[in-house]
C-alpha positions as CSV (number, residue, x, y, z in Angstrom):
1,X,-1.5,-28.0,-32.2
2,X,1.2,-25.4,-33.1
3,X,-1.2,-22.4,-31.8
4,X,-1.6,-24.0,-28.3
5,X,1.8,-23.9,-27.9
6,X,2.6,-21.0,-29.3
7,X,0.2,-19.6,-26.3
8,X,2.2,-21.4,-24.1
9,X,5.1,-19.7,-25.2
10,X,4.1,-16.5,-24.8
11,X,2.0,-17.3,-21.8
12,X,5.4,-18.6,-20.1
13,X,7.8,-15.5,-21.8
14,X,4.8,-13.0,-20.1
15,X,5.4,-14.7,-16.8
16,X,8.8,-14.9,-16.7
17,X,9.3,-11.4,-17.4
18,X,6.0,-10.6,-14.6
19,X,4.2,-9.6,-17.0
20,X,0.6,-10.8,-17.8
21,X,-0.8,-10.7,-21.1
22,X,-2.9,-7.9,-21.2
23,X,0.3,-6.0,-19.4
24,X,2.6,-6.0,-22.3
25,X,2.3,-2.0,-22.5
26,X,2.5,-0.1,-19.8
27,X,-0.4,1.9,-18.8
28,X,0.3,6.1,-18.6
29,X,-0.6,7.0,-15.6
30,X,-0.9,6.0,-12.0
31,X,-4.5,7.9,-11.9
32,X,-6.9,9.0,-14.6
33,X,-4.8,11.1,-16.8
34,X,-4.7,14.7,-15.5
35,X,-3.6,17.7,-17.2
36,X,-0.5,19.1,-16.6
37,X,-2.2,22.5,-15.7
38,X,-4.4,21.0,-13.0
39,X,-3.5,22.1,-9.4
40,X,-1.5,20.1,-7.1
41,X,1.7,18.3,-7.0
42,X,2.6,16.0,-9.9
43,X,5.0,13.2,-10.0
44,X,6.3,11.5,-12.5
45,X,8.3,8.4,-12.5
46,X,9.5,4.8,-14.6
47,X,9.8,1.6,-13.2
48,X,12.8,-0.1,-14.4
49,X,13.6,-3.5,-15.1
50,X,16.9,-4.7,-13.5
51,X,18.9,-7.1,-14.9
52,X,18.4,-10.6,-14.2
53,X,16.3,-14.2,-14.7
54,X,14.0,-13.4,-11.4
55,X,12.3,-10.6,-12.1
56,X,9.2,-9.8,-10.2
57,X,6.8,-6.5,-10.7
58,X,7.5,-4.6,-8.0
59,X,4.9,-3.2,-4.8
60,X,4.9,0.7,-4.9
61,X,4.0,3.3,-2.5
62,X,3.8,7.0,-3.1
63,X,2.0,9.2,-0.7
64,X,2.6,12.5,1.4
65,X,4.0,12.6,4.5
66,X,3.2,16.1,6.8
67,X,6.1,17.4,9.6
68,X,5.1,14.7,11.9
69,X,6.2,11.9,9.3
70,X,2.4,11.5,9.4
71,X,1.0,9.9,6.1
72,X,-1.6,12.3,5.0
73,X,-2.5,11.1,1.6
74,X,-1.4,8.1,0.1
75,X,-1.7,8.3,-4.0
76,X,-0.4,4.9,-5.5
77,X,0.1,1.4,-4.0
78,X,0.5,-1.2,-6.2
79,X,1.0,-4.3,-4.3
80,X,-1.0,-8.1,-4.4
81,X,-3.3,-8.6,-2.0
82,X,-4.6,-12.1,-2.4
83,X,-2.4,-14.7,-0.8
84,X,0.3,-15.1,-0.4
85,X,1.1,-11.2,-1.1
86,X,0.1,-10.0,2.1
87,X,2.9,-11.5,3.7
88,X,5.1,-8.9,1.9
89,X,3.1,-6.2,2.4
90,X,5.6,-5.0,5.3
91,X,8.9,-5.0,2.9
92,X,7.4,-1.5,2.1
93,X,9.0,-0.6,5.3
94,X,8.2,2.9,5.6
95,X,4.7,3.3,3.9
96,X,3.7,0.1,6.3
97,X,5.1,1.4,9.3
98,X,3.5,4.4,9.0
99,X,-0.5,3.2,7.6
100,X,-0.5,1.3,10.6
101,X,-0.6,4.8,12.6
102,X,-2.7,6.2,10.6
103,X,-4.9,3.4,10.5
104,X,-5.4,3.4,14.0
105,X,-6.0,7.3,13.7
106,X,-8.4,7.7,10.9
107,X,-10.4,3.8,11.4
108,X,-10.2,2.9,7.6
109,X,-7.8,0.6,5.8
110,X,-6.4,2.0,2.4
111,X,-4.8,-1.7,1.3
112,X,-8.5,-2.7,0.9
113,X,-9.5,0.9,-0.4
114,X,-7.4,2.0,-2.7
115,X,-4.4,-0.4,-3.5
116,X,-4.4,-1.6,-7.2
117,X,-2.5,-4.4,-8.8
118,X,1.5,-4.2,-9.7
119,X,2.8,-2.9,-12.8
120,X,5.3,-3.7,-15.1
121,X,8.0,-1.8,-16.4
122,X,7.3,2.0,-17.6
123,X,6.5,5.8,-17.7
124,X,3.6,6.4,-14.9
125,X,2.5,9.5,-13.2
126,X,0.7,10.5,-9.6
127,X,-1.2,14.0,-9.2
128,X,-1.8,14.9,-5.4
129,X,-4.7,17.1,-5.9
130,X,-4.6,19.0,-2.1
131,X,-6.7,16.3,-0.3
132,X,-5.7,14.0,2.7
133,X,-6.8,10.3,2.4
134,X,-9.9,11.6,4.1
135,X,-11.0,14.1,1.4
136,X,-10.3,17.2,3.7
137,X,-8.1,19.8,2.2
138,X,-4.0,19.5,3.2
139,X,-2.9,22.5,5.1
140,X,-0.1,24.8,3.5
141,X,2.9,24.2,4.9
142,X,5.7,21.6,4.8
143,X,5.4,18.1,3.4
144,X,7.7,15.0,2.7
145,X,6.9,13.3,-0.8
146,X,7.8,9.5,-0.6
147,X,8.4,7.1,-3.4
148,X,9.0,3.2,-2.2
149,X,9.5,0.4,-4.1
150,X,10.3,-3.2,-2.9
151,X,10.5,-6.3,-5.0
152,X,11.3,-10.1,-4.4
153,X,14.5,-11.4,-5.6
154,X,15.4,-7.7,-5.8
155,X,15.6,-4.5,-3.8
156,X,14.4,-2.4,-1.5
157,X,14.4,1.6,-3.1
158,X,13.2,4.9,-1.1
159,X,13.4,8.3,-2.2
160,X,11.9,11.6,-0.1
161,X,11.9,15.0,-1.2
162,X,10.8,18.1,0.8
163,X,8.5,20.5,0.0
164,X,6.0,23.3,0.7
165,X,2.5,22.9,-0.1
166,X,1.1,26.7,-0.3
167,X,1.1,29.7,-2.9
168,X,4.4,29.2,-4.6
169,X,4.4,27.2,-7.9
170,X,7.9,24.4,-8.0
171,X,9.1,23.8,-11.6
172,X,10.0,20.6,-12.9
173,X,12.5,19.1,-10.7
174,X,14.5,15.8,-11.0
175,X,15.2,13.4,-7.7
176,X,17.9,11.0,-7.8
177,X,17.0,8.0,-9.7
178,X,18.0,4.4,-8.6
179,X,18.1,0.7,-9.7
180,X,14.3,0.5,-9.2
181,X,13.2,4.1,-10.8
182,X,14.3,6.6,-13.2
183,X,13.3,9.7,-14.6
184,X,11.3,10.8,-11.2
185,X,10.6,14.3,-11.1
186,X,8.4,16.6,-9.3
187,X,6.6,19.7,-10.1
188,X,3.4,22.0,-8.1
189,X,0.9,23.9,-9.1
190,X,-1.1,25.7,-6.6
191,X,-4.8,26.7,-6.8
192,X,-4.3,30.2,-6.6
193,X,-2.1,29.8,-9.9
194,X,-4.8,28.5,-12.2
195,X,-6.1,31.1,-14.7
196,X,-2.9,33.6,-14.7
């Protein structure tokens, strides 16, 4: 009898933190681990955990934005999307907003396509490999690099950062954390760059 209980325990301490079992340890990465030499733009960023009894895993966005505030290429979302999460789907304002747009532009709905389930507290990483969400290759030029994060019983985080996606590598730089992430940096790698 002491085992069942002691499953309990650590079912209920898991859930209570949002957690699930097999979630104690973070995974690495957002996407399939990818060396730090591979073209592209790579982001890296850690989900905190705030303070407080209610915590709930947060939904995350993080896609690419071009000079129309279009959203070319969405690389993480994180978010539930068996009921009832749907219904909070929208309280990632900006990314929701926006993939409505696009949805109506490019016919194909990325929740259903790409979104995975929400993580716990942790060190993760997206790579942006030059590919809009349709496969076709980004154009050089000026982009916006979102981060969103919105979670129940706690807050509602965005961060952008400007860039240009062409023939000039961007060392390691560091954005401005806040309550929901830390440690969020950026750093790009064109193609042309690979091999010198």
């Amino acid at each position: 009898m002491i085992v069942p209980s002691l499953c309990v325990m650590a079912c209920l301490t898991y859930a209570n933190h949002g957690l699930q079992a097999d979630e104690a340890s973070p995974s690495s990465t957002a996407s399939p681990t990818v060396n730090a030499e591979a073209s592209g733009l790579h982001v890296q960023f850690s989900l905190n955990r705030p303070e407080g009894n209610r915590y709930r895993r947060p939904y995350v966005a993080v896609w690419l934005e071009d000079q129309e505030n279009f959203p070319v290429k969405t690389q993480v979302l994180w978010m539930q999307t068996e009921q009832p999460g749907p219904r909070w789907h929208r309280d990632l304002t900006r990314w929701y907003r926006n993939d409505r747009l696009r949805k109506v532009a490019e016919k194909t709905d990325l929740i259903d396509g790409i979104s995975g389930a929400t993580r716990g507290p942790g060190q993760y990483e997206a790579h942006f490999d030059g590919t809009d969400n349709q496969g076709k290759p980004l154009k050089p030029g000026k982009y916006t690099l979102c981060l969103e994060v919105a979670r129940e019983h706690g807050t509602y985080q965005i961060i952008r950062h400007d860039f240009v996606w062409g023939d000039q590598p961007i060392e390691q730089v560091a954005l401005s954390d806040n309550v929901e992430m830390s440690n969020v940096s950026v750093s790009y790698r064109p193609s042309s760059a690979i091999g010198e």
